[in-house]
LOKOLMI-210915 format. One record per atom (N, C-alpha, C): residue number from 1; residue in three letters; atom name; x, y, z. Coordinates in pm, whole numbers, plus 50000, padded with zeros to 5 digits. Each point is the difference from the previous one (the first is absolute). Layout:
<rs>
i:aa:at:x:y:z
NUM:ALA:CA:X:Y:Z
...
</rs>
This chain:
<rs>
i:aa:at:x:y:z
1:UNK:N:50082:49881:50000
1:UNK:CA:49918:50119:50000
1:UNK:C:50087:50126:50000
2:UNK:N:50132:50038:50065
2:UNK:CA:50051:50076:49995
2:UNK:C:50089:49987:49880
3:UNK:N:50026:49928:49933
3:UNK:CA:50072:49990:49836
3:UNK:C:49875:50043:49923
4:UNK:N:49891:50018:50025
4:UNK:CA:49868:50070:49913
4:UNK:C:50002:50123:50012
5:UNK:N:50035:50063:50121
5:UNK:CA:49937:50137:50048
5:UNK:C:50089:50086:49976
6:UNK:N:50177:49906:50008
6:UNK:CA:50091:50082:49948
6:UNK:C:50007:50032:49831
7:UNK:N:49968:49840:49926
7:UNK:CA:49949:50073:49853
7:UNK:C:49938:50078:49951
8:UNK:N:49866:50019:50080
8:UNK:CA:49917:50112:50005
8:UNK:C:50018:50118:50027
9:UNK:N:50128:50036:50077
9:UNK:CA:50029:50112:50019
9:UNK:C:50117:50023:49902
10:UNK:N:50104:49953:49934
10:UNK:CA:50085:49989:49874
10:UNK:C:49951:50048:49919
11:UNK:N:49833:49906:49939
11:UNK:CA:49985:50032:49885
11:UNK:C:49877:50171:50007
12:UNK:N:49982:50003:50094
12:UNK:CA:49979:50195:50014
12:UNK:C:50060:50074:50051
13:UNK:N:50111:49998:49980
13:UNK:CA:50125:50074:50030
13:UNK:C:50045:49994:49857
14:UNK:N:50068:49924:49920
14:UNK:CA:50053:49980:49906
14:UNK:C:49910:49993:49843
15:UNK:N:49908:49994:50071
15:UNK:CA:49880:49956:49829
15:UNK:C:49875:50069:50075
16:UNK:N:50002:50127:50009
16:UNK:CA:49862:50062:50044
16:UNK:C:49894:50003:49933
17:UNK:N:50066:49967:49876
17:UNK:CA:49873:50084:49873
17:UNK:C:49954:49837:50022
18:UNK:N:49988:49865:50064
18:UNK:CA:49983:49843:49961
18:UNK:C:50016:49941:49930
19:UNK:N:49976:49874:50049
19:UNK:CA:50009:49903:49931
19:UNK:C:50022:50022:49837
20:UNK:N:49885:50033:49971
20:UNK:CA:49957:49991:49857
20:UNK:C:49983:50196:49958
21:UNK:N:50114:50012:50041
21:UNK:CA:50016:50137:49888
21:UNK:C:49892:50131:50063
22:UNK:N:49952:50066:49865
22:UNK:CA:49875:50059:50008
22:UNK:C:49886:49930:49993
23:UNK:N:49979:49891:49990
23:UNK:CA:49839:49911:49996
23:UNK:C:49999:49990:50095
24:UNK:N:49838:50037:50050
24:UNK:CA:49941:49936:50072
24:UNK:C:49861:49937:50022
25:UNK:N:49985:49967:50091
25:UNK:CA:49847:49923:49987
25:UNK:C:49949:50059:50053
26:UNK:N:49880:50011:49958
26:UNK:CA:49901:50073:50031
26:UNK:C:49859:49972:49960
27:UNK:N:49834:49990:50080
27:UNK:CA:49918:49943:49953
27:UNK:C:49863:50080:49906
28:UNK:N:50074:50122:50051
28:UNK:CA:49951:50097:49872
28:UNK:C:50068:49989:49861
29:UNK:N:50077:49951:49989
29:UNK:CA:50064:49998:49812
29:UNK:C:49967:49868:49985
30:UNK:N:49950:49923:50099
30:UNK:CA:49986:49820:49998
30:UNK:C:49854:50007:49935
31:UNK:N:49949:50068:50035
31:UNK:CA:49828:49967:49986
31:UNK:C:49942:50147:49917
32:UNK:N:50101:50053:49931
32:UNK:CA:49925:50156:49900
32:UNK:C:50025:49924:49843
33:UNK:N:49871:50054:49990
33:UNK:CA:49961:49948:49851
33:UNK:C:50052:50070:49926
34:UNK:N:50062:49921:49849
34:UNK:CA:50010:50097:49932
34:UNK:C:49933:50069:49913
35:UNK:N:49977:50098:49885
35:UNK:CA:49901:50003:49949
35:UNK:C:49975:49963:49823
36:UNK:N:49903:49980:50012
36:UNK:CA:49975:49895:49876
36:UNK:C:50074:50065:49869
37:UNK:N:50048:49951:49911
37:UNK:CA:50000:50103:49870
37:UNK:C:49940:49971:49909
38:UNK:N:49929:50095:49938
38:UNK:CA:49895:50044:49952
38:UNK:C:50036:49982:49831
39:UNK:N:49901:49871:49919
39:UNK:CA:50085:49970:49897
39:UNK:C:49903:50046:49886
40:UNK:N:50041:50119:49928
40:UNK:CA:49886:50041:49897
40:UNK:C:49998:49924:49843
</rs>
């Protein structure tokens, strides 16, 4: 448990922006529709 808590504190110290860059999750961009396109 303390080899976890110390990684956890490494990797936001050293990699603030996370894990994964600029992405993130989120359940508003998970569940917004997009909108139809309109085929004439």
């Amino acid at each position: 448990m303390v080899i976890y808590a110390i990684a956890l504190i490494l990797i936001m110290v050293f990699k603030p922006s996370g894990l994964m860059g600029t992405w993130e999750l989120s359940l508003t961009k998970a569940f917004r529709r997009k909108p139809k396109e309109v085929s004439e």
